[in-house]
N, C-alpha and C positions, 0 to 999 in steps of 0.2 A: 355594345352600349351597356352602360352598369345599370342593372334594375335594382339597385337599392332606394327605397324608400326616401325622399327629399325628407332633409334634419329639419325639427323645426324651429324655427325661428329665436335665436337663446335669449332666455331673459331671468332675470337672478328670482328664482323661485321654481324654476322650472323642474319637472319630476323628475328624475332620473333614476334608473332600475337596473343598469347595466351593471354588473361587479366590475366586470374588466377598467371600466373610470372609475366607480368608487377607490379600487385600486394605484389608480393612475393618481386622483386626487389625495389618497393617504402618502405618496410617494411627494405631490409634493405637498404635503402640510410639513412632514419632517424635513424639507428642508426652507421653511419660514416662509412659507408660499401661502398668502390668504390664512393669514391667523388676523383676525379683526380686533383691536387691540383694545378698546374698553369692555371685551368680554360680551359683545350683545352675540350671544351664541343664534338667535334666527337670521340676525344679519349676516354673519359667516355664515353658516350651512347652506343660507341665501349665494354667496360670494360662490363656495368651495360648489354649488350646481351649475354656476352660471360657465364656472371651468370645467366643467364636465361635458356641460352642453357644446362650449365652443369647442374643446378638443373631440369631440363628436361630429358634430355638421363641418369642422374645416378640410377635413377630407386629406388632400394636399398639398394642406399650408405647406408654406416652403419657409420665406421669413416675412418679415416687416421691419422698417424701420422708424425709429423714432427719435427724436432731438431738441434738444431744450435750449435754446435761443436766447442768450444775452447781449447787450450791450458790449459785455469784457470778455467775456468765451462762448463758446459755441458747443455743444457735447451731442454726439451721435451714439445711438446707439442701435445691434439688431438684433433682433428677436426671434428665436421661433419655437416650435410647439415643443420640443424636447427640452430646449433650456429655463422655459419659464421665463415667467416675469420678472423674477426677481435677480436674472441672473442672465445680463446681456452677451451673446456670443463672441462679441465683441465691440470697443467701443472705444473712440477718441475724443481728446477735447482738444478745440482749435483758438487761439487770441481772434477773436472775432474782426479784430482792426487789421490784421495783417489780410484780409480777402476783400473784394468788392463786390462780393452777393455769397448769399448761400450756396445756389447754384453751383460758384466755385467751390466749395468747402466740402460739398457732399461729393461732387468729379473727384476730388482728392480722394478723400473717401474710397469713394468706392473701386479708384485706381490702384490703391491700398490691399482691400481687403476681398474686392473679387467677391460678392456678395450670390450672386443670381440672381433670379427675378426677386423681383419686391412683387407683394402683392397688396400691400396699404404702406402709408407712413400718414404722421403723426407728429406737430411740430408743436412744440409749446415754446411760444415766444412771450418776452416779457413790455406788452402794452396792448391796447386794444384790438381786439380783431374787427373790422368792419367790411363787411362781404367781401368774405374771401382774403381780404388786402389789412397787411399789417406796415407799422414801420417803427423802428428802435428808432428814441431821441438819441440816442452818443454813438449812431450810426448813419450812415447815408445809406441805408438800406430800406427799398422796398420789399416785403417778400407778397409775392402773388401765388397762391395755393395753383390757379389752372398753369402758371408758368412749371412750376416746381411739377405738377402733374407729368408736363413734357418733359422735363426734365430724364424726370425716373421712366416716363413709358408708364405709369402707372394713372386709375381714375380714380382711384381712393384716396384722395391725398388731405389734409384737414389741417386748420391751424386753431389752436386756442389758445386761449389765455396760459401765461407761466404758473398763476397759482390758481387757474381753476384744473391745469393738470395735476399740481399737486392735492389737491382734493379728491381728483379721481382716481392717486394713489392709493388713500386712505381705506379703502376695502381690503385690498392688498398688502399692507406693511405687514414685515414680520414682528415677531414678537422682538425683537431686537432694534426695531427700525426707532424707536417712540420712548416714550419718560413721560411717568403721569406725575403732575399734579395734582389731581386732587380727583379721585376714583368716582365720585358721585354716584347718581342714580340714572346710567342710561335708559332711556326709552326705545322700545324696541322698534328697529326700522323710524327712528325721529330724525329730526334734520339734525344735517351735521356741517356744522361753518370752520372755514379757513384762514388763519389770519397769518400773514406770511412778512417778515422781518429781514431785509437786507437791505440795500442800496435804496429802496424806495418802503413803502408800503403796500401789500396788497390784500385784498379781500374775495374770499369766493365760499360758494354753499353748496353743499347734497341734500337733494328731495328724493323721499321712496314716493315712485307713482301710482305704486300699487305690483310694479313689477320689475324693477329695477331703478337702483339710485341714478339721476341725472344731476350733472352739475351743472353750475352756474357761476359766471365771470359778474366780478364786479367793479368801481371803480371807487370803493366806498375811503380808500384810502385820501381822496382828493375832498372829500366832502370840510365842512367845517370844524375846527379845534374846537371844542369847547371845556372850557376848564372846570377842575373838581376843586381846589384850593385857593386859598388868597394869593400863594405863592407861584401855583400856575397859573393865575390871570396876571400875575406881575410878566410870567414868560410872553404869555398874549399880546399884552401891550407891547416890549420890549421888540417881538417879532413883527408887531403889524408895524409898527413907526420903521421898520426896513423894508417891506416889504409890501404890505396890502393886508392880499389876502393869506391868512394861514390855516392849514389844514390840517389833520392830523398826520399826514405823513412829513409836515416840515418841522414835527417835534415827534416824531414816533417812528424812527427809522435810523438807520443808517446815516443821512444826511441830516438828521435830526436832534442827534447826540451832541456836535461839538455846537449847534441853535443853543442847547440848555447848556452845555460849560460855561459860552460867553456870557449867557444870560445871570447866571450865578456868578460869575468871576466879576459881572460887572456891578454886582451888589455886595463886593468887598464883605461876604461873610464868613466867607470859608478860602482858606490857605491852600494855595497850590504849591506839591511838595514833588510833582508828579512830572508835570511835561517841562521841557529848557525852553527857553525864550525863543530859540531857531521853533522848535514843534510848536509852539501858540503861534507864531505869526505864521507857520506854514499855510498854503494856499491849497496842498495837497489835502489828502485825506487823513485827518487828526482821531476820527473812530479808535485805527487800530490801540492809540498810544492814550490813548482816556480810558477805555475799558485795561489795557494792561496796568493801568496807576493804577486803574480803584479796585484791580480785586488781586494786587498785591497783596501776598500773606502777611509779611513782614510789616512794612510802613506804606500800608497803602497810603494816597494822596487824596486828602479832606474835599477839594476841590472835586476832584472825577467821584469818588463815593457818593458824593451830594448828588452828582451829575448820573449816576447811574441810578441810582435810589429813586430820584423822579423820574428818571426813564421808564424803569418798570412799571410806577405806578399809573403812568400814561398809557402806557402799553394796555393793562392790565384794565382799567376803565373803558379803550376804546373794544380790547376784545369779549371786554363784556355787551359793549353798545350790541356787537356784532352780532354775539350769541341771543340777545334780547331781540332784537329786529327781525332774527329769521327762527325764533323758537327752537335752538341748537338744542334740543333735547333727546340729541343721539352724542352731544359733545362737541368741542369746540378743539380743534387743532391750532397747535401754534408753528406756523413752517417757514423755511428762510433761513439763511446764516448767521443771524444772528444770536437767535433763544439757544442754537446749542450752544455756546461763547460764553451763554453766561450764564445758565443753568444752574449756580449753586445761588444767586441771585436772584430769580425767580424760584426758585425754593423756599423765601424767605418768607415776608410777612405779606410785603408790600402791595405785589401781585395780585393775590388768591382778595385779600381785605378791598382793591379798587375792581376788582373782576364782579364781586359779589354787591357791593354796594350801590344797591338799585331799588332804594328806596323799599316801599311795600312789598318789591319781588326779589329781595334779598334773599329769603329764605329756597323760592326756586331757583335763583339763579346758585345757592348751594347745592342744587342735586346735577348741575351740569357738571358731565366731564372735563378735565382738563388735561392735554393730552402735550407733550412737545416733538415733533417729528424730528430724529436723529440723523437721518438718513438723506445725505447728501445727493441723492439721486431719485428722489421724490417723484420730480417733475421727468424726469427721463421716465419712471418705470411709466407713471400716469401718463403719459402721451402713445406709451407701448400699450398702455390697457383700450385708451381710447379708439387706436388702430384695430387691434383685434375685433373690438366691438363692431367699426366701420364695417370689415370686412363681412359681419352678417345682413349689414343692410342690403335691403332690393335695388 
């Protein structure tokens, strides 16, 4: 029977005295493991103990795995103590529509790759979690955490939110992962909010509790539009008389883009030089061919320009909402597919000018970080962080 001493319990602040981890964590900071990326050096040092601790008390971990759940693909990945976080031992991505449950996709899986025991996983899917039970709208998919439990043989098994994992990335990105915007005046251990940009909209927060960051899911994407200009309350109207109700994500997204093309195309101001009459009446997805007009070098297309132009500044209002409503005064992430696409665009005026424009708290909302997450596997490592974590619980 091992008399060593029960590890305690890790929590990011926690002391550590041991050289052999100090070591272990130098080993991985050089390779972009828990570099915290607006510079709040307590919150790292916080991060780089909380890996010390876990690689201390897991004794023998073996792996974990984790996976990030869409509508259009599926990505697995696993984990263990030698490879780090940032750096899965292996991992695939599956068209989510060719399978009829996860269930199925992870059997592949692991018929694949011959894993061994799991001893947590970690799923980040993208829509609500409600006890235990998720389910993707552009799937017929349930996923049930105690089924997938049986699945694996495993009792650790969790689901969250897809961009409240990508949140839980955020301790973790390397210095490579992220693109600042605008460096401000972090606040040490302050909240830190999530605004995530693809197919939909989504929103999530970090709170320090005094001992480690917790995240938070939200569905703040779904809430009400409300417009900063004359010209965005023209889009208000122009979207409610289709549809009802509008929110920020049916002008602030992915599905939101080609909302403000029609919207401007149908106020005959600006010239489309950009998409062919096949690509305007398409029923498909028009995103990709509006962002490639308007940031054409050459002759970009007057119409998508416009269209992107307001995008950003929508964007850039609502992530300021977001940073305002939860005191992001550790920084504000922007995560998703999108912001890296179009990154020399949100470098411009637009942005930073509708981020910060908040009346009397303009001036704080100038000392928040502004952060773009680069790294297209955000939400995979954040669901591998969140696992590990699991794995300390009683």
């Amino acid at each position: 029977m091992d008399s060593q001493k029960p590890s305690p319990r890790p929590v990011w602040g926690a002391r550590i005295n041991d050289r052999k981890y100090e070591s272990l964590i130098r080993k991985e900071s050089e390779n972009h493991v828990f570099h915290f990326p607006q510079r709040n050096h307590g919150a790292q040092k916080a991060a780089i103990r909380l890996f010390a601790t876990l690689s201390k008390s897991l004794g023998e971990f073996k792996m974990i795995l984790a996976g990030d759940i869409g509508g259009t693909k599926t990505t697995l990945g696993l984990f263990s103590q030698e490879s780090g976080l940032g750096r899965p031992v292996t991992e695939k991505t599956f068209s989510s529509a060719d399978y009829n449950s996860l269930e199925e996709i992870i059997t592949e899986f692991f018929n694949e790759t011959r894993p061994g025991p799991i001893e947590a996983a970690c799923f980040a899917v993208a829509g609500p979690i409600l006890s235990g039970n998720a389910g993707l709208i552009n799937l017929k998919w349930t996923i049930r955490s105690d089924t997938l439990s049986t699945t694996l043989g495993v009792n650790r098994v969790r689901l969250i939110n897809d961009v409240q994992a990508v949140a839980c990335s955020v301790p973790i990105l390397g210095k490579d992962d992220h693109s600042t915007l605008s460096a401000g005046k972090p606040e040490k251990k302050g909240t830190v909010a999530v605004i995530a940009v693809g197919t939909g909209l989504g929103e999530a927060f970090l709170t320090w509790d005094g001992a480690s960051y917790l995240s938070h899911p939200t569905e703040g994407g779904h809430t009400d539009f409300g417009p900063g200009d004359e010209r965005q309350a023209g889009l208000l109207a122009f979207m409610s008389s289709k549809r009802g109700h509008v929110s920020w994500e049916v002008v602030c997204s992915g599905i939101g883009i080609p909302n403000i093309y029609d919207y401007l195309a149908s106020t005959g101001e600006f010239m489309n030089t950009g998409l062919s009459q096949r690509e305007q009446d398409s029923s498909g997805d028009r995103t990709p061919a509006i962002l490639r007009a308007a940031l054409e070098k050459t002759s970009p297309c007057p119409l998508c320009v416009n269209t992107l132009d307001m995008f950003v500044s929508i964007l850039g209002a609502e992530s300021g909402n977001l940073a305002l409503k939860t005191m992001a005064t550790g920084g504000l992430y922007l995560g998703g597919g999108i912001p890296p696409r179009i990154l020399k665009a949100l470098e411009g005026t637009s942005f930073m000018e509708a981020f910060t424009a908040k009346g009397r708290l303009t001036r704080m909302m100038e000392d928040i970080p502004v952060h773009i997450i680069t790294n297209p596997k955000a939400a995979l490592m954040g669901a591998a962080m969140e696992a590990i974590k699991m794995k300390q619980e009683p």
